[in-house]
C-alpha positions as CSV (number, residue, x, y, z in Angstrom):
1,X,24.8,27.2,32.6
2,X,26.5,30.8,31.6
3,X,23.7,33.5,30.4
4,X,25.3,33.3,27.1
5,X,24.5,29.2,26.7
6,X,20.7,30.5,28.0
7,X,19.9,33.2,25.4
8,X,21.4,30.6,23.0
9,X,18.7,28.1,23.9
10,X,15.7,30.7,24.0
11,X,16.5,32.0,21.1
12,X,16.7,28.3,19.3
13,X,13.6,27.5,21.2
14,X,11.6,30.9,19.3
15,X,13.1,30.1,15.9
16,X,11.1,26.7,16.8
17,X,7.9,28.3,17.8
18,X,7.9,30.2,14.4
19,X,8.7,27.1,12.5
20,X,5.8,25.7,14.4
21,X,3.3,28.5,13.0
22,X,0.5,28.9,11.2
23,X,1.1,30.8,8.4
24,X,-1.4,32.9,6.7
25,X,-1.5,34.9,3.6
26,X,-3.5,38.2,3.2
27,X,-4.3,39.2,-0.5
28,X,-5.9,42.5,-0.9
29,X,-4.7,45.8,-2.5
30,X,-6.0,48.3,0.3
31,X,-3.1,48.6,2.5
32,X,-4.4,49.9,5.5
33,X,-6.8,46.9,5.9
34,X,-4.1,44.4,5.3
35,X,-2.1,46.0,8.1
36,X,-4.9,46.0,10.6
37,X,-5.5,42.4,9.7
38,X,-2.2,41.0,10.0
39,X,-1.6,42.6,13.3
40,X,-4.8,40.9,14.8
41,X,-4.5,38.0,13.5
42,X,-0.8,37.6,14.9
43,X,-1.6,38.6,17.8
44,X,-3.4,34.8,17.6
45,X,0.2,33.9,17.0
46,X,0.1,33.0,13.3
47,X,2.5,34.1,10.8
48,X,1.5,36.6,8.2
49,X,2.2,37.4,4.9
50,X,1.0,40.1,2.6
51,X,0.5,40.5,-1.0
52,X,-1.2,43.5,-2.6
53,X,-3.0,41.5,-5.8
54,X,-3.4,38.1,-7.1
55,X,0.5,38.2,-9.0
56,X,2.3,38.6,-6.2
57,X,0.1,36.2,-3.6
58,X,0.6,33.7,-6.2
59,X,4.4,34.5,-6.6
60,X,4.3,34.1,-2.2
61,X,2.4,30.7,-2.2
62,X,4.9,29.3,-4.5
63,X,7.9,30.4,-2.0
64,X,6.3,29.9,1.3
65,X,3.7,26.7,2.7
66,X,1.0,28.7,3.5
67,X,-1.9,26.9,5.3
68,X,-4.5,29.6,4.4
69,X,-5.2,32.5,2.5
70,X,-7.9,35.4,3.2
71,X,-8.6,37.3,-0.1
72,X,-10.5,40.0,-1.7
73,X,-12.7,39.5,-4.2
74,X,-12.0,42.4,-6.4
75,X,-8.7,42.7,-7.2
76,X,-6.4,45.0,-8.7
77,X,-5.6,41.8,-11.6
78,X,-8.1,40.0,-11.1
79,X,-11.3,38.3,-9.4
80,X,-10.4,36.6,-5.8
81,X,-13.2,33.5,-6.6
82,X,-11.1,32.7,-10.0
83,X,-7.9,33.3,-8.4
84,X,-9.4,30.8,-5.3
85,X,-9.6,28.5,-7.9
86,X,-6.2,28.5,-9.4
87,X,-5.0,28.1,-5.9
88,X,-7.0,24.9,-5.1
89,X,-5.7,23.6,-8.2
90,X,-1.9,24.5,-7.5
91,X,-2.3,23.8,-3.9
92,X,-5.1,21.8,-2.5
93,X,-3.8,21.3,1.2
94,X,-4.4,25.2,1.2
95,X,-7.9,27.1,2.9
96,X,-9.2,29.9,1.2
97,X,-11.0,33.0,3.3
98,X,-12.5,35.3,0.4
99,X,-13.8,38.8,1.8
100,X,-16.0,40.5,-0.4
101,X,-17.4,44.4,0.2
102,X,-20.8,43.6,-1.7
103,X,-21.9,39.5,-1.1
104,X,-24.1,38.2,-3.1
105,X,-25.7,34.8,-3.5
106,X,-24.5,33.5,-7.0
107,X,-20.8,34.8,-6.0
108,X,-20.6,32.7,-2.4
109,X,-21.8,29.7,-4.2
110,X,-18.9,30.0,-7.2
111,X,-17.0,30.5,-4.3
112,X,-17.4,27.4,-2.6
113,X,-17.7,25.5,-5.9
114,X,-14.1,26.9,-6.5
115,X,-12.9,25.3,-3.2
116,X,-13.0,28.0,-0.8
117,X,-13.5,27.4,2.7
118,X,-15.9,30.3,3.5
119,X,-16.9,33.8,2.1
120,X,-17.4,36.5,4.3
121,X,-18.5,40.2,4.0
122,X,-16.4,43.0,5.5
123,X,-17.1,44.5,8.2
124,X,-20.4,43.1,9.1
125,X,-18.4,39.6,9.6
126,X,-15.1,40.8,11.2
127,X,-15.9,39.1,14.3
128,X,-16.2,35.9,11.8
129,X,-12.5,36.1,11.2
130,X,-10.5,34.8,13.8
131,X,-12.8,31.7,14.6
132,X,-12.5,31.0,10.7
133,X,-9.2,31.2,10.5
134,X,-9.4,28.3,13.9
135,X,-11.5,26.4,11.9
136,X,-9.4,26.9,8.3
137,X,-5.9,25.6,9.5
138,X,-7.8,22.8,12.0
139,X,-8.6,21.2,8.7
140,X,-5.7,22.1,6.8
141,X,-3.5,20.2,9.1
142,X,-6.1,17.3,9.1
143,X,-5.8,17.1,5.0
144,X,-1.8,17.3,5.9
145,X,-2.0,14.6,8.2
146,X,-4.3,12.6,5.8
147,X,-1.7,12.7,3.0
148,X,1.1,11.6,5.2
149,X,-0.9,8.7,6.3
150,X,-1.5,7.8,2.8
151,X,2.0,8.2,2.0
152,X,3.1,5.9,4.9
153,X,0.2,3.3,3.6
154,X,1.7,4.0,-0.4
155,X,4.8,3.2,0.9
156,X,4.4,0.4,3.4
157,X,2.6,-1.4,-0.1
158,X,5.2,-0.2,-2.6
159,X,7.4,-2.4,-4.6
160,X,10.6,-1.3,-3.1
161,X,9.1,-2.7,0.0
162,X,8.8,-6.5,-1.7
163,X,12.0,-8.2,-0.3
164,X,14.3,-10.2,-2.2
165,X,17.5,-10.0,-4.6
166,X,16.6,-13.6,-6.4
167,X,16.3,-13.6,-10.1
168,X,12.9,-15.2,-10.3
169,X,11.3,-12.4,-7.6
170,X,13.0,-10.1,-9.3
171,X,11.5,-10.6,-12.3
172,X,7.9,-11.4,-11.0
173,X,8.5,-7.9,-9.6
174,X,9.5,-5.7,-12.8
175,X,6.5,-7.6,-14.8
176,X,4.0,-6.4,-11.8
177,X,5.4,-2.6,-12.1
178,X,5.2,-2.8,-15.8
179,X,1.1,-4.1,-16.0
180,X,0.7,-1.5,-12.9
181,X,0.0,1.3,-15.0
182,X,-2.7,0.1,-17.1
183,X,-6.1,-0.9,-16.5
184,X,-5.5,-4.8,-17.6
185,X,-7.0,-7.4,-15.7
186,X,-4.1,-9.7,-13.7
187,X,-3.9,-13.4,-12.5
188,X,-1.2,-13.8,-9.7
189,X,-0.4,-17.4,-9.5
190,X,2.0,-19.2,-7.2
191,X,1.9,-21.4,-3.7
192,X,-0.1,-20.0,-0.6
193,X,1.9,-17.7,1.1
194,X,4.2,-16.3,-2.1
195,X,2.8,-13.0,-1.3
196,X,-0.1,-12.5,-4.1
197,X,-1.7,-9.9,-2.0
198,X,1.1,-8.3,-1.3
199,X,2.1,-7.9,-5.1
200,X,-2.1,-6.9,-5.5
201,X,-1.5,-4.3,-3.1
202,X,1.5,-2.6,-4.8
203,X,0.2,-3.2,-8.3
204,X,-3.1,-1.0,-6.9
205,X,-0.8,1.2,-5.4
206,X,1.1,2.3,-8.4
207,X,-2.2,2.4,-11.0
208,X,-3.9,5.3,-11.7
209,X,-6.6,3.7,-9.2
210,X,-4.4,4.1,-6.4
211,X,-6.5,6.9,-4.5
212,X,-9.3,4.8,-4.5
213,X,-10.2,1.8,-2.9
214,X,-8.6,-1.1,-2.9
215,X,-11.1,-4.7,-1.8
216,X,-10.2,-7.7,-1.3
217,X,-12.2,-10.8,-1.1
218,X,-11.5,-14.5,-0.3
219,X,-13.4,-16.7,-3.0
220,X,-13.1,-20.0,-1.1
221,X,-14.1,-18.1,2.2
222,X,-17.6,-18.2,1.9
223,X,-20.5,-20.3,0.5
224,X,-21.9,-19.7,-3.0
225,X,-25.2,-17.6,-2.0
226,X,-22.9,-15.5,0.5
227,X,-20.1,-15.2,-2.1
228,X,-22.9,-13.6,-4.8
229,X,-24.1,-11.4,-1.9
230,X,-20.5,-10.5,-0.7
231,X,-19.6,-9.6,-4.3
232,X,-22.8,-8.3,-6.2
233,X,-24.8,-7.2,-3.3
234,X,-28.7,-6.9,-2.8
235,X,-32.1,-5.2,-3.1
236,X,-34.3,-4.5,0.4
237,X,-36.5,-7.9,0.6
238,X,-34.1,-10.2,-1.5
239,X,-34.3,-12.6,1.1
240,X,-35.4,-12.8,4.8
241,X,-33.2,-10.1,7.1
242,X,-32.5,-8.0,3.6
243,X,-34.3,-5.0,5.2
244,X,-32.5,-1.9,2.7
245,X,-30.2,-2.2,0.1
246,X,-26.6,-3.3,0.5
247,X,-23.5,-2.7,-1.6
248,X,-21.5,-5.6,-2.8
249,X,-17.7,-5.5,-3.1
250,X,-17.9,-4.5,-6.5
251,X,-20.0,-1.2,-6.1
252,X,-17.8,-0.3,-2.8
253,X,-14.5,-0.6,-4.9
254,X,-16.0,1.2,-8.1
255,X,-13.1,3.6,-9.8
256,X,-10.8,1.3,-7.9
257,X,-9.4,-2.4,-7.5
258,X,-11.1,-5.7,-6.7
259,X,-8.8,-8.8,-5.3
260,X,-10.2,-11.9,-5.9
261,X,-8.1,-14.4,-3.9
262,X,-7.8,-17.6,-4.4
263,X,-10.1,-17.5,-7.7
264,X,-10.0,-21.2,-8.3
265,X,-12.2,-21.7,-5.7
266,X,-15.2,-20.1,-7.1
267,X,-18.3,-22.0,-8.0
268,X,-18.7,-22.7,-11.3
269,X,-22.5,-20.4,-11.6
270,X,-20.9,-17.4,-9.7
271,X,-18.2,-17.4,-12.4
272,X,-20.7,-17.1,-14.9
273,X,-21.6,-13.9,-13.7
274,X,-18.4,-12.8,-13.0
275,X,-17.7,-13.2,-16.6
276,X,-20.8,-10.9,-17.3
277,X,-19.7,-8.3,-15.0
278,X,-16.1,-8.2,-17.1
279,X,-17.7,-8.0,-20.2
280,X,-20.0,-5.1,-19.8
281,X,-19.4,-3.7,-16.9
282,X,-22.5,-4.0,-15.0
283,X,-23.6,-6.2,-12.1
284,X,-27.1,-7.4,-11.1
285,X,-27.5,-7.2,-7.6
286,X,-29.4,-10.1,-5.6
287,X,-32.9,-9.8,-6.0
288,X,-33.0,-6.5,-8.4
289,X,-34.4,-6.7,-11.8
290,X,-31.6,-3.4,-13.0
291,X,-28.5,-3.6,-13.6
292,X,-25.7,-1.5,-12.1
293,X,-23.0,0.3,-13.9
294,X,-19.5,-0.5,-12.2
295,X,-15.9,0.5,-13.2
296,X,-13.5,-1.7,-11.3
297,X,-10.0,-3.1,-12.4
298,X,-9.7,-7.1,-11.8
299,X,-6.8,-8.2,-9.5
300,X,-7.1,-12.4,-9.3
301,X,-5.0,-14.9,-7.4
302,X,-5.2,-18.2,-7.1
303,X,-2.2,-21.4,-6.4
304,X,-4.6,-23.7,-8.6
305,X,-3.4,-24.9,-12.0
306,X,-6.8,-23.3,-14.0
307,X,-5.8,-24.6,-17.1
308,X,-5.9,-28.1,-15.7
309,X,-9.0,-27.2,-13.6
310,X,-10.7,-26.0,-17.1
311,X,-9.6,-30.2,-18.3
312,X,-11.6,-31.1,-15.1
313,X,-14.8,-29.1,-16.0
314,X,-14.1,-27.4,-12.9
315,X,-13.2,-23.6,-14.0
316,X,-14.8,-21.8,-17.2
317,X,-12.3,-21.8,-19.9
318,X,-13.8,-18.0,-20.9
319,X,-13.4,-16.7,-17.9
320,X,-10.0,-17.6,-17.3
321,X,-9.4,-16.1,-20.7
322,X,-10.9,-12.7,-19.2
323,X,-8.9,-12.7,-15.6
324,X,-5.6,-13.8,-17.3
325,X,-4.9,-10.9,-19.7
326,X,-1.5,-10.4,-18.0
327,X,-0.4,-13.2,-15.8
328,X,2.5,-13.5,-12.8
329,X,4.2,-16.4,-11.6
330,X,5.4,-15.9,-8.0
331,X,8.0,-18.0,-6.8
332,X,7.7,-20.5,-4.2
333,X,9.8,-19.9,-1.2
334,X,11.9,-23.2,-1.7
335,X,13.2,-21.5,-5.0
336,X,14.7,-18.5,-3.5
337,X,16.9,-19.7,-1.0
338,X,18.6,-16.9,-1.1
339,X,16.0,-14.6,-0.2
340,X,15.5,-16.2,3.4
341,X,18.5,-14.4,5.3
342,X,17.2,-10.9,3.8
343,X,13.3,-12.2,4.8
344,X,14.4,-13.3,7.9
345,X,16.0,-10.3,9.5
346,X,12.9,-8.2,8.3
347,X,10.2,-10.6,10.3
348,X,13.0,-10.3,13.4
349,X,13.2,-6.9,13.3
350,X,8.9,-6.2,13.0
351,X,8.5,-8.9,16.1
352,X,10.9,-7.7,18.6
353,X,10.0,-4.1,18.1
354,X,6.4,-5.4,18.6
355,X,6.9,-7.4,21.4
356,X,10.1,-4.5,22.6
357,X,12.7,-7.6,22.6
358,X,16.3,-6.9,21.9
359,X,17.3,-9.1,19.8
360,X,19.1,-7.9,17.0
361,X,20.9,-11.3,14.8
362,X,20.1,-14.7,13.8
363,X,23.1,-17.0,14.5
364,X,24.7,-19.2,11.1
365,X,23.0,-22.4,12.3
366,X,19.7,-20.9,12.7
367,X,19.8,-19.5,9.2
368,X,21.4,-22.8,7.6
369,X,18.4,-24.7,8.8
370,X,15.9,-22.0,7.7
371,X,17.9,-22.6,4.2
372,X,17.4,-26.5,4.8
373,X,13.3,-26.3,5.5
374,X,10.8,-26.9,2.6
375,X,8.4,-24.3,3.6
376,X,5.2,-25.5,2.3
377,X,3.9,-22.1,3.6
378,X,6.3,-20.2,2.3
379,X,6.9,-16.3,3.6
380,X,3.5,-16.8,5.6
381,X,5.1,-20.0,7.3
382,X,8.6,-18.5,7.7
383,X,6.6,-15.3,9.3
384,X,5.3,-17.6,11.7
385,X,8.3,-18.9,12.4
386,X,10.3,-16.2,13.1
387,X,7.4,-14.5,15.5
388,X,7.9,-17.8,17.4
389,X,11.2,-17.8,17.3
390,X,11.2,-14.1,19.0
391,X,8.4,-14.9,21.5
392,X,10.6,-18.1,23.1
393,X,14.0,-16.4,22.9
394,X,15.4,-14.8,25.7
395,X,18.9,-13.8,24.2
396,X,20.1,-11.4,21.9
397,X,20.2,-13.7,18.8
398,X,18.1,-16.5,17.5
399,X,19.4,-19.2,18.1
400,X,18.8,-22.8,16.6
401,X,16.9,-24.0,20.3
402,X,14.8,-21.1,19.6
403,X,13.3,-23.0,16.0
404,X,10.0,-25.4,16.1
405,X,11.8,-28.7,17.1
406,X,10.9,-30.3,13.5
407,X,13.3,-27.4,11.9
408,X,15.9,-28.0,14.6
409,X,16.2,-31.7,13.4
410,X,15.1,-31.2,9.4
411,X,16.0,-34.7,7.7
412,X,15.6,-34.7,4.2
413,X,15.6,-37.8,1.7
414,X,17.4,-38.8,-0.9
415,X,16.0,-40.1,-4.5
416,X,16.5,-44.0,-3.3
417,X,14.1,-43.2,-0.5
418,X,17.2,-43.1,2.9
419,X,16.4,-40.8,5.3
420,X,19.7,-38.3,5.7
421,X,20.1,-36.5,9.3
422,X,22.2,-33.6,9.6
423,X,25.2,-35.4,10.9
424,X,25.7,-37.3,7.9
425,X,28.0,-36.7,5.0
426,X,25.4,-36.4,1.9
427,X,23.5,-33.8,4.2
428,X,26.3,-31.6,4.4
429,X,27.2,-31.4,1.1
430,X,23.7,-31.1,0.5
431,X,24.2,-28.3,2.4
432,X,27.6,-26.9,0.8
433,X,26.0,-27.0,-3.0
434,X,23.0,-25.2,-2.0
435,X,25.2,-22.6,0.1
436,X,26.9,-21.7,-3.4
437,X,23.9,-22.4,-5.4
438,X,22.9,-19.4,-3.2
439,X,26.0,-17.5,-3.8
440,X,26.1,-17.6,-7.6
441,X,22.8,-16.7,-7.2
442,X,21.0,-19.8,-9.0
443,X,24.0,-19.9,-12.1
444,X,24.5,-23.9,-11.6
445,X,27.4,-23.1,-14.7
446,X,29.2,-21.3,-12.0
447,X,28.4,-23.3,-9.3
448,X,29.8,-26.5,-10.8
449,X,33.1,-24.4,-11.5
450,X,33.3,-23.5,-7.8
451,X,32.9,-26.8,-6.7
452,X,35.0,-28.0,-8.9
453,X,32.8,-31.1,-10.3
454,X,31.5,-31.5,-14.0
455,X,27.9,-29.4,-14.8
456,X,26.7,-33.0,-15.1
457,X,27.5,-33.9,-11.6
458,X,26.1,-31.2,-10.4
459,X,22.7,-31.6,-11.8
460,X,22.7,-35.4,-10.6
461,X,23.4,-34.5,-6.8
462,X,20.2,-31.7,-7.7
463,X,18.4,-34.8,-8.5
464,X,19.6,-36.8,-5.6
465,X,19.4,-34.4,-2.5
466,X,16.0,-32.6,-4.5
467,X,17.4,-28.9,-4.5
468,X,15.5,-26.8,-7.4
């Protein structure tokens, strides 16, 4: 390596470092104690900048990501405990240092109130400084980190992150974003394993709710005296082993979302005072005589028909008035076929970077079957499959031996009750019209055109081989 390519390196190596810094903004308008300070506290190796009053700090946090800022309190244009405020506001990943000649009580507590991190006296508390400043950017960069993390968590339960190009997700997807944004109670209905927490999740996500919590709950999960406790919670000496008061779901998601999954399994007296709790807001815990103010948003799934349930005497016909303000059919599997390549390739790509296998297709005949299967468990049960899939296979594409041996051989049957195999004629076309079902995307109009049959035809063979 020539002296040239090493000075080329060191030099990209200290434009690093400096990226790297800490940088640290000193507002005050006495000059010779701004110098003195920003040569100390670079010599700590952060980054410095200057401002002589509140105007031009403002006019260098709005240039530059400073992580904190050490001011005066008296100003030239201003007080430093306001402007700390107006910095918070603007930016609230940034520490505030004020240094005041005179402290006084009321001031260090509007101080604090205003958001800053400490407030210090000159002079008597210079040796204060430099541990301060330690301590300021330490949590700085933890409330940076924090908000990444979210944003990674926002994203990972966003709706761009909901898979799938068929109409019917599509539009289950675009009526979820558009309820998002209001405070309207939803009933996600569908299959198990469509995804209802999943669209839960991204409807919370994108609410005005979305920095708090977000708590689900499984209604068929527990029995009916744990499923009041879980939800409502209860007063110290309820019942035996209630020794202080606990917080029910409800009061731990309050300002935020609650997901009540699979809703149709609820007892009949709990959803009485469910109903309660939607109408004015307040719960009663378990063995208190008061009531508890609550502010929740309802979120409830279920893959029961509750309007039949309601004929049964089964499910309050009020109550599913209440949780069904906005509803969303989710699509079963089965009916977007064409979603299962894109699906597919996703759950392949999670499991071998989990399990640090190289496998990077899926072969045609692996995917034709997947197209083929019924999937009573929808996504969850083609999740499954495709983490068994990865686990057995030891080459660099799924193949068809890699599939549960009851997809490998899928028979299906047609309406006069023969069992088809995949060798026989009426299975491949079976095939064939659902392969360009797929392609036009659902439009049977186009698909009969393509196969070059009459529309009424076509919908007899749907009959026959069962394909929605």
């Amino acid at each position: 390596m020539t002296d040239i390519q090493q000075q080329i390196i060191l030099l990209y190596i200290c434009s690093l470092k400096l990226l790297l810094l800490n940088k640290v903004l000193i507002i005050d308008d006495e000059e010779k104690l701004r110098t003195l300070l920003s040569k100390i506290i670079s010599l700590e190796g952060f980054e410095v900048l200057q401002a002589g009053d509140g105007k031009k700090g403002l006019q260098k946090l709005e240039t530059t990501n400073v992580d904190v800022v050490i001011c005066d309190v008296k100003l030239p244009d201003g007080n430093g405990v306001e402007l700390a405020k107006t910095i918070k506001n603007k930016y609230p990943l940034t520490e505030i240092i004020l240094l005041t000649a005179y402290g006084n009580i009321p001031d260090g507590v509007q101080a604090i109130k205003n958001g800053a991190f400490d407030y210090i006296t000159k002079g008597d508390d210079n040796n204060r400084i430099i541990p301060l400043l330690y301590k300021a950017t330490e949590k700085a960069a933890l409330a940076k980190r924090v908000l990444q993390l979210e944003k990674q968590l926002g994203n990972k339960h966003s709706f761009e992150n909901i898979i799938g190009k068929s109409k019917n997700i599509k539009a289950a997807i675009e009526a979820a974003k558009k309820v998002a944004s209001t405070d309207a109670t939803v009933l996600l209905t569908g299959e198990t394993g469509t995804g209802k927490e999943v669209f839960a999740q991204a409807i919370h996500n994108n609410s005005n709710r979305s920095k708090q919590n977000f708590v689900a709950v499984n209604c068929s999960a527990f029995s009916k005296e744990l499923l009041e406790n879980e939800l409502f919670g209860h007063k110290a000496g309820a019942f035996t082993g209630a020794i202080k008061d606990t917080k029910g779901i409800f009061e731990e998601a309050n300002k935020g979302t609650v997901f009540l999954d699979e809703m149709g399994e609820m007892p009949l007296e709990l959803q009485a005072k469910l109903l309660r709790v939607l109408e004015t807001d307040e719960l009663l815990k378990v063995g208190d005589s008061k009531t508890t103010k609550i502010d929740v948003r309802i979120i409830a799934a279920t893959n029961r028909d509750l309007e039949k349930e309601i004929q049964v005497g089964n499910f309050r016909e009020d109550l599913f008035y209440r949780i069904s303000v906005f509803q969303i059919a989710l699509p079963a599997l089965r009916e977007r076929v064409i979603d299962i390549e894109e699906l597919a390739a996703n759950f392949l790509k999670l499991f071998a970077n989990k399990i640090n296998k190289k496998i990077l297709s899926i072969s045609n005949t692996y995917l034709d079957a997947l197209k083929q299967h019924p999937w009573k468990g929808n996504i969850r049960e083609l999740k499954n499959v495709i983490e068994r899939s990865v686990i057995l296979s030891d080459a660099a594409e799924l193949t068809i031996e890699s599939l549960p041996v009851e997809l490998q051989h899928y028979q299906f049957t047609n309406t006069k009750g023969k069992t088809l195999s995949a060798f026989d004629l009426a299975s491949a076309e079976k095939i064939h019209i659902q392969k360009v079902l797929n392609y036009t995307n659902g439009n049977k109009t186009e698909a009969s055109r393509l196969l070059n049959i009459a529309l009424t035809t076509l919908y007899r063979k749907l009959d026959e081989y069962k394909i929605n």
